[in-house]
C-alpha positions as CSV (number, residue, x, y, z in Angstrom):
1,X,-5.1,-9.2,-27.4
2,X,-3.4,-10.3,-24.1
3,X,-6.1,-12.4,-22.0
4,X,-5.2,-12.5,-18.4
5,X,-7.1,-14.1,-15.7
6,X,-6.4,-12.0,-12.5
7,X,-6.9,-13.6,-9.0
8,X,-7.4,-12.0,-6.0
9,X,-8.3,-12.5,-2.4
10,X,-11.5,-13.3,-1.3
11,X,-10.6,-12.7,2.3
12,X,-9.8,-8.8,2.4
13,X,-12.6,-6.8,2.5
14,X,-11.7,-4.1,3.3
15,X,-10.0,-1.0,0.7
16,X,-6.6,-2.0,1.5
17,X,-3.5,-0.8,-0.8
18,X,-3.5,-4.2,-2.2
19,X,-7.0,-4.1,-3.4
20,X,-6.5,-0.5,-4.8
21,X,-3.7,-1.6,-6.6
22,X,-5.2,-4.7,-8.1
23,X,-9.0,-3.0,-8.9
24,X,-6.5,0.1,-10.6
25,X,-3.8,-2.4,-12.2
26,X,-7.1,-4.2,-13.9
27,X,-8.3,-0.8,-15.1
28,X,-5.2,0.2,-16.7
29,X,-4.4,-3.5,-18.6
30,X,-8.4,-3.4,-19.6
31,X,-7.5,0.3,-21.2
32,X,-4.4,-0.8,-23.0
33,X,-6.4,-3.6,-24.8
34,X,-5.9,-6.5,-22.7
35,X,-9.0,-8.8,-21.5
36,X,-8.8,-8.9,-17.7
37,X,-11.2,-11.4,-15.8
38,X,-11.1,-10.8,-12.4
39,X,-11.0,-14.2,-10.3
40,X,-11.6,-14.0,-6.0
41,X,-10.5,-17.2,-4.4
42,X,-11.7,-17.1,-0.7
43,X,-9.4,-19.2,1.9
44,X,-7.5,-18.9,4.6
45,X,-4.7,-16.7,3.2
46,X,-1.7,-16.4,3.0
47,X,-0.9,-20.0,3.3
48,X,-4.6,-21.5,3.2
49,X,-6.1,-24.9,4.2
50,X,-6.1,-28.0,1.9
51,X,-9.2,-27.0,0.5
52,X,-8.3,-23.2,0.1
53,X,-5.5,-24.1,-2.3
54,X,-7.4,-26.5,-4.5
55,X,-9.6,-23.5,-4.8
56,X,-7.2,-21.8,-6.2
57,X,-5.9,-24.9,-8.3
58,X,-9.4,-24.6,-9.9
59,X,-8.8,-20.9,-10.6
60,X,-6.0,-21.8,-12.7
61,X,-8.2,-24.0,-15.4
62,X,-8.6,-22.5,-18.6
63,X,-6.5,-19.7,-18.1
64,X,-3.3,-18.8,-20.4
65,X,-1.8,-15.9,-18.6
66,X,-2.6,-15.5,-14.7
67,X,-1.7,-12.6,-12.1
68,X,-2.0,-14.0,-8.9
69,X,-2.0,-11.2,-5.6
70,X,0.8,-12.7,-3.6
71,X,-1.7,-13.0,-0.5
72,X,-2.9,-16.3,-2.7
73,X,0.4,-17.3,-4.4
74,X,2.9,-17.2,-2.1
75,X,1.6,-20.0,-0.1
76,X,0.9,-22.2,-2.5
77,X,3.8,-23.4,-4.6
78,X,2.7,-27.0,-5.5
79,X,-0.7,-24.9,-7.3
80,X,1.8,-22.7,-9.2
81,X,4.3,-25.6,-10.5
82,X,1.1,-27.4,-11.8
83,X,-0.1,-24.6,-13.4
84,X,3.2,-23.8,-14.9
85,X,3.5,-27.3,-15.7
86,X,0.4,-27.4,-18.2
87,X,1.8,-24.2,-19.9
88,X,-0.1,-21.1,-17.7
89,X,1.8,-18.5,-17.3
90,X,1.6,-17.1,-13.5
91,X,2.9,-13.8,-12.4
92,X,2.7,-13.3,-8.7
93,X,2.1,-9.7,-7.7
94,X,3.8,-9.3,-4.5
95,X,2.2,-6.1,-2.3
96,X,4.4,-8.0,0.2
97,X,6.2,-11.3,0.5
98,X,5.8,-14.6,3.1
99,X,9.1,-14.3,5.0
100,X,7.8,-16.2,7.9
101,X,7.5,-18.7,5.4
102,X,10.6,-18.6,3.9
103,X,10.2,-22.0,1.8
104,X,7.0,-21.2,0.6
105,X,8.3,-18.7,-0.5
106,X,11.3,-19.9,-2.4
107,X,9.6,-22.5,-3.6
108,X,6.6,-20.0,-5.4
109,X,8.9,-17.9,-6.9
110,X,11.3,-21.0,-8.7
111,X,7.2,-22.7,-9.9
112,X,6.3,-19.1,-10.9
113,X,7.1,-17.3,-14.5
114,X,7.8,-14.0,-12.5
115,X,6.7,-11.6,-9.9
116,X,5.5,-8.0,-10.9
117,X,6.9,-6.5,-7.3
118,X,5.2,-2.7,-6.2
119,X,8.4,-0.9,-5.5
120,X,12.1,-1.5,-6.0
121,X,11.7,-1.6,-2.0
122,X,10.3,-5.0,-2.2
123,X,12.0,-6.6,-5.2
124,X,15.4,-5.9,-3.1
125,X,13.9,-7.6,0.1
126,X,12.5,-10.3,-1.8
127,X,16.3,-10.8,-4.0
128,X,18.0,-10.5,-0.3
129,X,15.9,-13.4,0.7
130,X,16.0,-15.4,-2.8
131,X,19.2,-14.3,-4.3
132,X,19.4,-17.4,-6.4
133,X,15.3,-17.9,-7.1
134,X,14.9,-14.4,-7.9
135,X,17.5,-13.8,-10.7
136,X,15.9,-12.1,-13.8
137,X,12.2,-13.1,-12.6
138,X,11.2,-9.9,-11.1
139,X,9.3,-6.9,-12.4
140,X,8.7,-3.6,-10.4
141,X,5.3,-1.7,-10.8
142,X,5.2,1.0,-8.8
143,X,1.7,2.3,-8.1
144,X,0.6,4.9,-10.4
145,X,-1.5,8.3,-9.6
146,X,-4.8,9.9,-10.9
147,X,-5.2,13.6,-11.5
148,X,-6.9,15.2,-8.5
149,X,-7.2,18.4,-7.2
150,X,-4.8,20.2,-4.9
151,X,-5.8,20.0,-1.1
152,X,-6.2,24.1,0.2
153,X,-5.4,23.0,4.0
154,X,-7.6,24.1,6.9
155,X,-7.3,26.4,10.0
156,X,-6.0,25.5,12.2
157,X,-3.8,22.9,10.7
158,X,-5.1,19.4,9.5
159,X,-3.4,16.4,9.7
160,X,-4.5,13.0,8.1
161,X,-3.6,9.1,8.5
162,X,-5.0,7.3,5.7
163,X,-4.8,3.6,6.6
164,X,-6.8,1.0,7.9
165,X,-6.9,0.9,11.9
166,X,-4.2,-2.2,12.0
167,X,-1.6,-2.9,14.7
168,X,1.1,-2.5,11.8
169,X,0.1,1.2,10.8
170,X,0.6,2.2,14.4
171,X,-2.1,4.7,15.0
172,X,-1.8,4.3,18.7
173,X,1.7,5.3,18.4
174,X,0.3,8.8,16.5
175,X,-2.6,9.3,19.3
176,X,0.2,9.3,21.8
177,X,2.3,11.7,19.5
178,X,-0.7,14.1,19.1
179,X,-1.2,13.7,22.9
180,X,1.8,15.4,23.8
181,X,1.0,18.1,21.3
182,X,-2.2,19.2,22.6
183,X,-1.0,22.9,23.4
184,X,-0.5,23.5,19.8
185,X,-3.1,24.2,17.4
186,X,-4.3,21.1,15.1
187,X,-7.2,18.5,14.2
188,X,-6.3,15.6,12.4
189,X,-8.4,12.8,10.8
190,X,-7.9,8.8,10.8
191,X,-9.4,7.8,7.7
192,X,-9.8,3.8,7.3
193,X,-11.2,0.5,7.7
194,X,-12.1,-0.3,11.5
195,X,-13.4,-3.8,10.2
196,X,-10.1,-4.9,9.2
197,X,-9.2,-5.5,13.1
198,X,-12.5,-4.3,15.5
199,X,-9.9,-5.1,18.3
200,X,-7.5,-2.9,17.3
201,X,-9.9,0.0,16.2
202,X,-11.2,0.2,19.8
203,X,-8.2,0.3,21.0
204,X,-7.8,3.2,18.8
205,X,-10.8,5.0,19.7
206,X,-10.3,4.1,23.5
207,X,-6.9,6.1,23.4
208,X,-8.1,9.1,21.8
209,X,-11.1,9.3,24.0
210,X,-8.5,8.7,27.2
211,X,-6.4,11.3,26.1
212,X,-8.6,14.0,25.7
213,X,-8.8,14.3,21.5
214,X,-12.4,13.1,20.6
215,X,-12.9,17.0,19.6
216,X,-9.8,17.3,18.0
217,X,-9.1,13.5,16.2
218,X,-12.1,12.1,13.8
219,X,-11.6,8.2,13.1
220,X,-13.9,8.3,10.2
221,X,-13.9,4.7,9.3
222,X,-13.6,3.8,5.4
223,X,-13.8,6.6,3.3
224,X,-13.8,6.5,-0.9
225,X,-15.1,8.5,-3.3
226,X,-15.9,12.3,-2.6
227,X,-15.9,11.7,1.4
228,X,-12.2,10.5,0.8
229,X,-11.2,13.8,-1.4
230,X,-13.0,16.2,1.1
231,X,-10.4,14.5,3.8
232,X,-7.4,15.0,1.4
233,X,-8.6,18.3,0.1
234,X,-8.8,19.8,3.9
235,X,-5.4,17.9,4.8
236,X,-1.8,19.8,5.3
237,X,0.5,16.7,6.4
238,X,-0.2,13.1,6.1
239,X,1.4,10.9,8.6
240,X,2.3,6.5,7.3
241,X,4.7,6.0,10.2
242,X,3.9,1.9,9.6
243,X,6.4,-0.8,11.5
244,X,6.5,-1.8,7.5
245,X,5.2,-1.1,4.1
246,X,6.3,-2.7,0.9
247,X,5.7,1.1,-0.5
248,X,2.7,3.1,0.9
249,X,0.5,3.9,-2.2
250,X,-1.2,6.3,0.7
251,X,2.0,8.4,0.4
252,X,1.7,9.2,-3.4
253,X,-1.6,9.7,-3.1
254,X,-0.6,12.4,-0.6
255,X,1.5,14.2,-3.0
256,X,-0.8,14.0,-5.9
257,X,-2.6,16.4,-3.7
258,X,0.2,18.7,-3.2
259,X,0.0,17.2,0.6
260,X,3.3,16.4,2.1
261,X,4.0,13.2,4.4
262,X,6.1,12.3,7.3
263,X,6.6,8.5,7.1
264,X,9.1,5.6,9.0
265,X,12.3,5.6,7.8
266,X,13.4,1.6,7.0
267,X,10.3,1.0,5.4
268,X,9.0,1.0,1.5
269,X,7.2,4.1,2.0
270,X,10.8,6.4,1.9
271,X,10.9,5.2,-1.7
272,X,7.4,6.5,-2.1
273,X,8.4,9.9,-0.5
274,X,11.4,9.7,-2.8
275,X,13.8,12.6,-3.0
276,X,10.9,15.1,-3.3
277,X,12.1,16.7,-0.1
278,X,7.9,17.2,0.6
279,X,8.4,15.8,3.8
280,X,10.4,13.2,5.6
281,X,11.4,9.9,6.9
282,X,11.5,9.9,10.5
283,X,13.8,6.8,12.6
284,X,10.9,5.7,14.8
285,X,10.8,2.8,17.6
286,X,8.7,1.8,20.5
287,X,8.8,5.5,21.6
288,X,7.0,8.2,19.8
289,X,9.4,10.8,20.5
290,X,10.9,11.2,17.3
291,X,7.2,11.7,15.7
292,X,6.4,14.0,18.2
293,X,9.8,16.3,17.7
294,X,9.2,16.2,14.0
295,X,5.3,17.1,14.1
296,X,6.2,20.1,16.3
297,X,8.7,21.4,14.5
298,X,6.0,21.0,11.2
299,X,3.6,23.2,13.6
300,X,6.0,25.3,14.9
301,X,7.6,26.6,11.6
302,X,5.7,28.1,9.2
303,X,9.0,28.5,6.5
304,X,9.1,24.8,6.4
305,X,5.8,24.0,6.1
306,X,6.0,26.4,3.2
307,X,8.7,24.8,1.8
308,X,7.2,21.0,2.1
309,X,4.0,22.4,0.5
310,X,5.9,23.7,-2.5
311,X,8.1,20.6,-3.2
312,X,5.2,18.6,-2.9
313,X,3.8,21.2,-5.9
314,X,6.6,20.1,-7.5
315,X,6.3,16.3,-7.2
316,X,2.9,15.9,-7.6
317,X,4.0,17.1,-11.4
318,X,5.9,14.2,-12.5
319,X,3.8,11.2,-10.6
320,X,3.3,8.7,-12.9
321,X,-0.2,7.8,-14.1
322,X,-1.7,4.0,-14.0
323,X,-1.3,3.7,-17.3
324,X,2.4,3.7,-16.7
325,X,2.3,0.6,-14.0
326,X,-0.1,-0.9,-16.6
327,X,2.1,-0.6,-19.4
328,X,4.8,-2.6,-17.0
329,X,2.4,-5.4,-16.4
330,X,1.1,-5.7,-19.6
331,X,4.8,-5.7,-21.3
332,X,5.8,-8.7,-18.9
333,X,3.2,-10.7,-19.4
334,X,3.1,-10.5,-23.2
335,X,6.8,-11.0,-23.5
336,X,7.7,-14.6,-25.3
337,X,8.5,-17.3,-23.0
């Protein structure tokens, strides 16, 4: 039996992707036979103070094989080398690396005995960055899907953004969008954290209050369990158009429930959408133009809607399951050093 001692965050509270990832990722190792201890370091993350990082130091005692959420690792090389030093084996699992720290960075993934990446997306950024560093030390993991039931839609038309209410998932950008859509039938949800950034998420429900869609946009704050699959269930498109996203999770979760997606083109989340053809990646800047073009013409035509709906059918078929990014993991960390 693999024994792995999993650390994570004690800083993000909120139901991020990360934190799915990691709570779904520990479910899946625990079902293939491995012993998962789950290990929260608080701190100041992603680089930490002093005291943060000896934290984490202590998190590495006693351990044999560690994953390490690349919100904690990244910023602390000297940690990792030690650790690596005294024989622990430490994958980092990068949801998304420390560019703005570029020697950090470099230096983490040279201490570390590999990084478990979510999406080819990110393992080619991170290589870009680190083409010598990275060479044969990096595993991709792609998030997995559970079997859930097919959304029926609503009338009129629903759309959903499922993402916390963050300056980077740009749902000011989509209240502006939907503003200048206001003569065509729709309601659309925001479903996610306004904790994450209180700031931010009045700025949020400020805009759709001065624009005139209280009645038609809900901001529903964090959602999970049944609340969550009512909001898919009732949903038609689902709209990621962050400024980046190492893969949006959100966006196979979207197809799982037949429920095609619009997201940004440039960003980890096209590799999500893949070649499904359930929706697609739109070229978006400061202007909301482009979003606004393609949600009309998703409103406009009911043959394409029809035919996003039944390639998402299609997709939603041959999603892997967690087991599969499990089975990844587990395979890494129990191959032979």
């Amino acid at each position: 039996m693999v024994a792995i001692r999993f650390i994570v965050p004690g800083n993000v509270r909120h139901g991020s992707g990360g934190n799915t990832y990691n709570a779904k990722l520990a479910r899946g190792l625990t079902a293939l036979g491995a012993s998962v201890e789950m290990r929260a370091v608080d701190g100041d993350w992603p680089v930490g103070r002093p005291a943060d990082r000896r934290r984490l130091a202590g998190a590495f005692d006693g351990a044999t094989t560690v994953i390490a959420d690349g919100l904690v690792a990244w910023g602390a090389p000297a940690e990792i080398a030690e650790a690596t030093r005294r024989s622990v084996r430490v994958w980092i699992l990068s949801h998304m690396g420390l560019p703005e720290h570029h020697e950090l960075e470099s230096q983490a993934l040279k201490a570390a005995t590999g990084v478990i990446c979510t999406s080819s997306f990110a393992a080619a950024d991170l290589a870009e960055r680190h083409p010598e560093e990275g060479s044969g030390k990096v595993v991709v993991a792609r998030p997995g899907t559970e079997h859930v039931a097919v959304a029926h839609g609503s009338d009129p038309l629903r759309i959903v953004c499922v993402a916390a209410l963050l300056p980077n998932k740009e749902q000011l950008l989509l209240v502006e969008a939907l503003g200048r859509l206001r003569a065509l039938p729709w309601t659309a949800a925001f479903v996610g954290s306004d904790d994450a950034d209180p700031a931010y998420a009045a700025k949020v429900r400020a805009a759709v209050v001065r624009s005139g869609l209280e009645h038609r946009i809900t901001v529903t704050g964090e959602l999970s369990g049944p609340a969550l699959e009512e909001q898919w269930r009732a949903a038609d498109l689902s709209v990621l158009v962050s400024r980046s996203e190492s893969f949006g999770m959100v966006v196979v979760e979207s197809l799982a429930h037949a429920v095609p997606a619009l997201v940004r083109d440039g960003t980890g989340a096209v590799e999500a959408l893949g070649g499904s053809g359930a929706g697609k990646a739109i070229a978006i800047g400061d202007d909301p133009e482009p979003l606004v073009q393609a949600l009309d013409g998703w409103l406009r035509d009911a043959a394409l809607r029809r035919k996003w709906r039944t390639a998402a059918l299609r997709a939603r078929d041959g999603l892997p399951g967690w087991d599969s990014t499990a089975s990844i993991v587990l395979d890494a960390c129990a191959v032979p050093l």
